[in-house]
C-alpha positions as CSV (number, residue, x, y, z in Angstrom):
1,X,-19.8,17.0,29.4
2,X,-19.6,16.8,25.5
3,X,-17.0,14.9,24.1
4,X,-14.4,16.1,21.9
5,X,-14.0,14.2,18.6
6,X,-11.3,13.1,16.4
7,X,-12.0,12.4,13.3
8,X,-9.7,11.5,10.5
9,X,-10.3,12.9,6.6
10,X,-9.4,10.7,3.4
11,X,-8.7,13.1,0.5
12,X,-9.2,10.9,-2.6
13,X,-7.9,11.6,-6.1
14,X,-9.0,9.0,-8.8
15,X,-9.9,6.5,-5.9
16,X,-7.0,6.9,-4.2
17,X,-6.0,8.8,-0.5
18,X,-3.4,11.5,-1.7
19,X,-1.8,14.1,0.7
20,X,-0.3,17.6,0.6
21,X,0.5,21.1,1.7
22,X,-1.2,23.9,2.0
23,X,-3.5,22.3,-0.7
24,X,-0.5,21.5,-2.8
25,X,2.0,18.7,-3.8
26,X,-0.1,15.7,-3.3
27,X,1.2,12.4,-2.9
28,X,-0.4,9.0,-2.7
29,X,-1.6,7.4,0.4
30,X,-3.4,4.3,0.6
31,X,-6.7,2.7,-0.7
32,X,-9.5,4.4,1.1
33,X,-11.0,1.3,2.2
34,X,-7.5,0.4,3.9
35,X,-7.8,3.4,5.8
36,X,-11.1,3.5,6.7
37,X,-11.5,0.1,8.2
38,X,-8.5,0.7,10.4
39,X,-9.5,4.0,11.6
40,X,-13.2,2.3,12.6
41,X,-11.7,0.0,13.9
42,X,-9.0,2.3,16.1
43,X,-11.8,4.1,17.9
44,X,-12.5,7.6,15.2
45,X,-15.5,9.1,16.2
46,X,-16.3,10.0,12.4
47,X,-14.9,9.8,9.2
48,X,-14.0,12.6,6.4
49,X,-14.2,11.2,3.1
50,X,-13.3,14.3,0.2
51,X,-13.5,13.9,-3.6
52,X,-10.8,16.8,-3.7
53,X,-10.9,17.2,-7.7
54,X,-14.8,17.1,-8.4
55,X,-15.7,20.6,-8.1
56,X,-12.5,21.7,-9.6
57,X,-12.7,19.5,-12.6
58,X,-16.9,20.1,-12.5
59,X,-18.4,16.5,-12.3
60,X,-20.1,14.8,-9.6
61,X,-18.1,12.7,-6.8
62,X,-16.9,9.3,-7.9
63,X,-19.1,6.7,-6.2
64,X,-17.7,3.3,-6.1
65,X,-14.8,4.5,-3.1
66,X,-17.6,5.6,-1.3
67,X,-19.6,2.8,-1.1
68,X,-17.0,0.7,-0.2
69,X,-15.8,2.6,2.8
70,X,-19.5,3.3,3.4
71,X,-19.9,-0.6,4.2
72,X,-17.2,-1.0,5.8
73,X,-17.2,1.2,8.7
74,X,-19.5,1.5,11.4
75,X,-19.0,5.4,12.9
76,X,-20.5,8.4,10.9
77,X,-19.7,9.2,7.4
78,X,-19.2,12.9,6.0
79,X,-19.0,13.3,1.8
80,X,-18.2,16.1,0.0
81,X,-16.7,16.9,-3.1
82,X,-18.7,18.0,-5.9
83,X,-21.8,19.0,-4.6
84,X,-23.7,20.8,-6.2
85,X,-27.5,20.4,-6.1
86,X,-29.9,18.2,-4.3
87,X,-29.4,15.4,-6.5
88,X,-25.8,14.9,-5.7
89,X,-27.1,15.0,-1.7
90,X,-29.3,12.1,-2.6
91,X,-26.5,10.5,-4.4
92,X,-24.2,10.0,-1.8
93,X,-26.4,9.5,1.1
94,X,-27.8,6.7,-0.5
95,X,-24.2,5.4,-1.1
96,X,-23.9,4.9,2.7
97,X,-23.3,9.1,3.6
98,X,-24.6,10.5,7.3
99,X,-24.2,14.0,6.4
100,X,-23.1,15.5,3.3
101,X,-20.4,18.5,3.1
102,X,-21.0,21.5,0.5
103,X,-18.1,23.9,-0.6
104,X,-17.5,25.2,-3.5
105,X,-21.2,24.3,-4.8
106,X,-22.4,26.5,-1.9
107,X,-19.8,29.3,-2.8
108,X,-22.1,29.0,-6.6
109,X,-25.5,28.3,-5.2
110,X,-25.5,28.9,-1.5
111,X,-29.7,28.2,-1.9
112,X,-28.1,24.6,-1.6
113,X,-28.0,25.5,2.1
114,X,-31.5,26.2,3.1
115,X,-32.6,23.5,0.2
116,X,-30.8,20.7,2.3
117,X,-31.2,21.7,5.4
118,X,-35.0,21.5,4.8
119,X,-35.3,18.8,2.8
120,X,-33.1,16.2,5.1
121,X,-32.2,18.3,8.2
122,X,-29.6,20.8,9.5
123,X,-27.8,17.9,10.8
124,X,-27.0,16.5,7.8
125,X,-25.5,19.5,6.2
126,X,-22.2,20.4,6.6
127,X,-20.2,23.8,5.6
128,X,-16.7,23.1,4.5
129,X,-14.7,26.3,4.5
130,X,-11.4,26.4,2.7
131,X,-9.8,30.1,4.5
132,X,-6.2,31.5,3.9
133,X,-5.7,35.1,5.2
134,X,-5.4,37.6,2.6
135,X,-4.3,40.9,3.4
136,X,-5.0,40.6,6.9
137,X,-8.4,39.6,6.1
138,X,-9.7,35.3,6.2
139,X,-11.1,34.8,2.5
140,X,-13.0,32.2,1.2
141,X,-11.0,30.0,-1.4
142,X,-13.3,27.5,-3.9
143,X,-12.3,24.4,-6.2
144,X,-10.2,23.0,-4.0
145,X,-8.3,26.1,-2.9
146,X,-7.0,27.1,-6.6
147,X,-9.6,30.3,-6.3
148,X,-9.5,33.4,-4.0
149,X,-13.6,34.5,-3.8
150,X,-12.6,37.8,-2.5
151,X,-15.3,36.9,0.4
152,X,-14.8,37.0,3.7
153,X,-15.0,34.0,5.0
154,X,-16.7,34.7,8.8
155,X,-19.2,36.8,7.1
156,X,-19.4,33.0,5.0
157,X,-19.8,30.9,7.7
158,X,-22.1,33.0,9.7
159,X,-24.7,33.2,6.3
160,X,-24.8,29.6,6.0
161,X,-24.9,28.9,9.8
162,X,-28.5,31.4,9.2
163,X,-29.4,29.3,6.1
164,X,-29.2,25.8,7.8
165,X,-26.0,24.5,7.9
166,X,-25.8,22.1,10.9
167,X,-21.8,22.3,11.2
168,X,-18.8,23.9,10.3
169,X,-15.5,22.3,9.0
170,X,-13.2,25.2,9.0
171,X,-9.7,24.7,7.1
172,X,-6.8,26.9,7.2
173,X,-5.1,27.3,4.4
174,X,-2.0,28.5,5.9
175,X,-1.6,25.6,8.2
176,X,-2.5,22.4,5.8
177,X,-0.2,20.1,6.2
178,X,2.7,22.0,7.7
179,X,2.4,20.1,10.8
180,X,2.9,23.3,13.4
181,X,-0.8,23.2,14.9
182,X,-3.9,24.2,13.9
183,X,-5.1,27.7,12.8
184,X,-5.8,28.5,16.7
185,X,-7.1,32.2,15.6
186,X,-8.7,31.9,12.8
187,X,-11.3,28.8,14.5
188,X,-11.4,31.3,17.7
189,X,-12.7,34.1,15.3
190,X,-15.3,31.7,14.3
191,X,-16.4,30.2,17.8
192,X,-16.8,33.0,18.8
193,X,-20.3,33.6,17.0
194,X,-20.7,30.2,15.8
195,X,-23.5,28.5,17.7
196,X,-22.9,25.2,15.7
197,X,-20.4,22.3,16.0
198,X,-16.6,23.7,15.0
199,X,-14.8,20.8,13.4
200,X,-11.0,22.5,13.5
201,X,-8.6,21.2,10.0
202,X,-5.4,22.1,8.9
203,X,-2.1,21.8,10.9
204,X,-1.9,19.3,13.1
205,X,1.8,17.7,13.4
206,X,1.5,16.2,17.2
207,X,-0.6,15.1,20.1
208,X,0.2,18.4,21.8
209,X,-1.4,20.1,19.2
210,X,-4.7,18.5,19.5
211,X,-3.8,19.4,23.4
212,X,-3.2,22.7,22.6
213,X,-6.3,23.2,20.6
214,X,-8.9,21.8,23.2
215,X,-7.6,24.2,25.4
216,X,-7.0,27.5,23.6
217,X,-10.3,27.3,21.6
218,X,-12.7,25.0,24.3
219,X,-15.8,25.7,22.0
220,X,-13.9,23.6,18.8
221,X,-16.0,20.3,18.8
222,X,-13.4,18.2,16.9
223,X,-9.9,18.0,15.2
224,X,-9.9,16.6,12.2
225,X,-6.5,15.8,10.6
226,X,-4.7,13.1,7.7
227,X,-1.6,12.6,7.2
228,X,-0.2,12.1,11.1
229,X,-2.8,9.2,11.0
230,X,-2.0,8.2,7.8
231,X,1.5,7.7,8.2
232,X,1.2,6.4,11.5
233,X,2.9,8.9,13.1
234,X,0.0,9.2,15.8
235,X,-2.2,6.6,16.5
236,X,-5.7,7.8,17.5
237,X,-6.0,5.3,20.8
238,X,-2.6,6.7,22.1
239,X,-4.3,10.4,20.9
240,X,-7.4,9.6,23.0
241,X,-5.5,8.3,26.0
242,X,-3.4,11.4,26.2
243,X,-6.2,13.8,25.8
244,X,-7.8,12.0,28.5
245,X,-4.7,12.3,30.4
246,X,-4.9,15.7,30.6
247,X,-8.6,16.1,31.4
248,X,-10.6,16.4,28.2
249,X,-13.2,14.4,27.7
250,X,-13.0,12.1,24.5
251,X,-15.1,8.8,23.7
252,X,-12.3,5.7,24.3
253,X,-13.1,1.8,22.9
């Protein structure tokens, strides 16, 4: 049986972890370094690191964070944040990055897909998808979440699933940060033609909510959340041990 991972996501800001809402109101965290070592060290199966400002400000992911998380932690490593073109893959993989998340640069040049995929592997490219509904409709939002695309986000997913994208991060709008469980709907719409990993982001307040989510939507791979770890307000061994609890199957240290 596949495990289900949990993986926690630093959103940086001028080398700093900063939190908000619905893509909103941030507030500063922590050093990512801080965070990262203890989350490595708690038992995460991966790690989320997001340069949240670089595409909307257009320059290329600030490196020195990244390479010190990168060296020291010792689970896989997901970048993202200003990615644009090939160049910027190379950059952060060589700063310590397992796979390398496109967003916004894909939105602008989605032959960054296919390009990536071929040059290092679908495994290495990730598809982070910013949705918020819209009329009844999921649309694709870009720089951070400032910009409505007008697309449609499944019809999204499913043409960079096609051009190579080894994984989907899919993350609700609507629920960031609100802390009243994921986006349930909006990842089943997804899984249900996805035949990729389904990394579910956006709303998780509670261990019952990462409960809830491996039941309602069994294809999601992994929750991805921040600011419950963050803040402490759930720890990822006592997550683990309560999602083992009730019968789904997570990696434990």
């Amino acid at each position: 049986m596949i495990t289900k991972r949990i993986i926690p996501c630093l959103d940086v800001r001028n080398g700093r972890v900063v939190k908000g809402v619905n893509f909103e109101g941030l507030s500063d965290v922590a050093r990512p370094v801080d965070l990262a070592k203890r989350y490595s060290d708690s038992g995460a199966d991966e790690l989320v690191f997001y340069d949240i400002t670089a595409s909307a400000e257009g320059r290329a992911l600030f490196t020195d964070a990244l390479r010190e998380v990168a060296s020291q932690i010792f689970i896989p490593l997901t970048v993202g944040g200003g990615i644009r073109t090939l160049a910027d893959f190379e950059r952060v993989l060589a700063c310590g990055a397992d796979k390398v998340s496109v967003n916004s640069g894909a939105i602008a040049h989605p032959e960054i897909i296919g390009e990536a995929a071929r040059r290092y592997g679908s495994q290495c490219v990730v598809l982070s998808v910013d949705a918020k509904r819209v009329d009844g409709r999921y649309h694709v939002f870009a720089r951070g979440g400032r910009e409505d695309t007008g697309m449609d986000a499944l019809l999204w997913i499913r043409r960079g699933i096609d051009s190579g994208a080894g994984e989907i991060v899919l993350n609700s709008i609507d629920t960031d940060g609100v802390k009243r469980g994921f986006d349930l709907e909006m990842l089943a719409a997804v899984c249900d033609f996805a035949q990729v990993p389904v990394i579910a982001s956006g709303g998780a307040g509670c261990i019952g909510d990462f409960v809830e989510l491996f039941r309602a939507v069994p294809k999601v791979d992994a929750g991805l959340a921040a600011s419950i770890f963050h803040f402490g307000e759930v720890e990822i061994p006592v997550l683990k041990a309560a999602l083992a609890q009730e019968g789904i199957n997570v990696r434990r240290i």
